[in-house]
C-alpha positions, -999 to +999 in steps of 0.1 A: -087-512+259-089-533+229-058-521+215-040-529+253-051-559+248-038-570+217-006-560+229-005-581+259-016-611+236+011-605+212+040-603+236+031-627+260+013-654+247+029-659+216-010-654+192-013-639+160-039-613+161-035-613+118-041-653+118-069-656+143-053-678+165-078-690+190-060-712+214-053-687+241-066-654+220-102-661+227-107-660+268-081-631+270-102-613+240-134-618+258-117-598+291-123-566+263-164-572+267-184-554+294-197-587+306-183-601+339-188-636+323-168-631+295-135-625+313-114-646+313-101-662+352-078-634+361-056-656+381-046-675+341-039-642+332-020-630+353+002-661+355+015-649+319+035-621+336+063-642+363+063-625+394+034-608+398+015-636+413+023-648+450+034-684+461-007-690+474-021-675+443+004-695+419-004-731+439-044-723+432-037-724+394-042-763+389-033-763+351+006-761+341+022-732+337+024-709+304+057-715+288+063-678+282+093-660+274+111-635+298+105-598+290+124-568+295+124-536+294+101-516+266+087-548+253+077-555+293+061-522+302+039-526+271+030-559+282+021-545+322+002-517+305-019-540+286-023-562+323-029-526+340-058-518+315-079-555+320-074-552+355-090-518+359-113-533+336-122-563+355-120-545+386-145-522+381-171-544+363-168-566+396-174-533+415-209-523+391-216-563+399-215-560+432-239-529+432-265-544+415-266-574+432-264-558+470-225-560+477-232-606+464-216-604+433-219-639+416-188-646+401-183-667+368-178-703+376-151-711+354-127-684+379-108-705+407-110-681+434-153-677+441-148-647+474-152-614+462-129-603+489-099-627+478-110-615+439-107-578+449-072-585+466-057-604+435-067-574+413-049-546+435-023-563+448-013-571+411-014-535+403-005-521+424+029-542+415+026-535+382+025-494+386+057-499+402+075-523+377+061-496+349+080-466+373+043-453+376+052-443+408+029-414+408+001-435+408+011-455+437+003-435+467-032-426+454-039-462+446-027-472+481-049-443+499-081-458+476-074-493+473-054-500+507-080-520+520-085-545+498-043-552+489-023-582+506-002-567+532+025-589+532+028-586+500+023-547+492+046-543+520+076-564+504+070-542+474+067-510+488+096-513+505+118-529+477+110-494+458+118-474+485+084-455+489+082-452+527+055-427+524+032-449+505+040-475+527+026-455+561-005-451+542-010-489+539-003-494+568-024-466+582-057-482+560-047-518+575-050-505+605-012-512+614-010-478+634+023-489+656+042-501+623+035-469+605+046-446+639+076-466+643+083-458+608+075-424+612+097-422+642+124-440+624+120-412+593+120-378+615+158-373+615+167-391+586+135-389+563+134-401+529+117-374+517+107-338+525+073-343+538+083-375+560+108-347+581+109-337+615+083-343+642+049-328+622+041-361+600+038-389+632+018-357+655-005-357+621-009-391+625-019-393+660-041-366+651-064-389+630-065-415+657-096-420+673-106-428+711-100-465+706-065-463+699-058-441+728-029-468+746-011-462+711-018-418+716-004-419+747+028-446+739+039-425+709+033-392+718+059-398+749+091-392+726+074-360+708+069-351+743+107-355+752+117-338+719+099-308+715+072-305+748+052-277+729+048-297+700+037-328+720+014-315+736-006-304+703-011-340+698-041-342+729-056-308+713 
């Protein structure tokens, strides 16, 4: 971790570890400590790194922004893996904080966003971008089927579909709750999938499946063109 982090203060934010250079070194350094109060705010961190914070989250910053070069390739993965490793970090000390306070975390009052849920969203929607800047694209779909909850939609959605990962994209839909945009999708995908396991008529009668009682307008509406296509197979969706 400590070692991530020296590289994301090297390349970003111009400190010399060799010098001691305090001006910036010192709140991102502290984000290496198990104490939640020691971190840094996440949203001045994360405001190193252009793009990975949205419009709302970039007009709650109040102080100007970094002057910080723009990197590319090698030089910006390391950077993003250094941002990957505080986040998870961060994240999960917020987590044990919440635990031991009974799901009331008190957060540190020098951070500019105070709700957990908004402080959870910031987190995962960040690295979730940042897995696929990095190509960690293996990563993605189980972050999305743990985390999908808590990540912006809008947002999550833009980048999902920008890298072309429609099946990670039904499954944050499916956590969101957004059943009819992830069978449209699905309906969309059965002659022309993207991939192998999005083929055919198996993946949306899986997905009706899994629905419960209360979504039984949206059984009955989708089910109608599996019906139409393949009766026998329709029909295994009310089994």
């Amino acid at each position: 971790m400590h070692t991530q982090c020296t590289k994301c203060i090297n390349t970003h934010a111009h400190v010399s570890v060799n010098s001691r250079a305090i001006s910036m070194a010192s709140p991102i350094y502290n984000s290496c400590h198990s104490s939640l109060f020691s971190f840094v705010d996440p949203l001045k961190v994360i405001r190193l790194f252009p793009n990975l914070l949205t419009t709302r989250m970039k007009d709650l910053v109040k102080e100007p922004a970094y002057s910080t070069p723009l990197l590319t390739g090698i030089q910006a993965d390391e950077a993003r893996g250094g941002l990957i490793d505080y986040l998870n970090s961060l994240r999960q000390i917020v987590d044990l904080e919440r635990l031991h306070a009974e799901k009331t975390a008190q957060l540190p009052p020098h951070w500019q966003l105070q709700n957990l849920d908004e402080i959870f969203s910031l987190l995962d929607t960040t690295l979730l971008k940042c897995y696929i800047q990095n190509n960690k694209t293996q990563l993605v779909g189980p972050f999305v089927r743990r985390r999908g909850k808590t990540l912006d939609l809008m947002e999550s959605e833009r980048q999902l579909k920008k890298a072309e990962l429609t099946e990670e994209l039904v499954q944050l839909y499916q956590s969101k709750g957004e059943h009819k945009k992830a069978l449209d999708l699905l309906k969309n995908c059965h002659t022309n999938p993207p991939t192998p396991s999005l083929a055919g008529l198996k993946p949306s009668i899986k997905y009706l499946q899994l629905l419960g009682k209360e979504s039984m307008d949206i059984i009955l509406t989708y089910s109608k063109w599996i019906l139409e296509d393949d009766p026998l197979a329709g029909l295994s969706v009310h089994v």
